[in-house]
N, C-alpha and C positions, 0 to 999 in steps of 0.2 A: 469589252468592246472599246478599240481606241476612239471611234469616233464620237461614242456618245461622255468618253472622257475629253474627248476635246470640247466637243457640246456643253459642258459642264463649266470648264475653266473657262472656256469666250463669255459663259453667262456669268460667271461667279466676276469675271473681271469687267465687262459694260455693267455692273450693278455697281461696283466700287468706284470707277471711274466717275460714273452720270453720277453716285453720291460726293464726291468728294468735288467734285463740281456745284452741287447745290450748296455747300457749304458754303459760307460769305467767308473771302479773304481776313476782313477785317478779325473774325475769330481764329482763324488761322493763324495769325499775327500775335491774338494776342494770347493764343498758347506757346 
């Protein structure tokens, strides 16, 4: 079913986004 493959990636990617957003830059920086 393509839509619940789309369903999937919109969620698999607002999970990574809003995570990689919790991250503090400052450890961003210093990896």
């Amino acid at each position: 079913n393509m839509n619940f493959k789309k369903y999937l990636v919109g969620k698999v990617f607002n999970a990574s986004s809003s995570f990689k957003r919790s991250i503090p830059s400052e450890y961003l920086n210093f990896k």
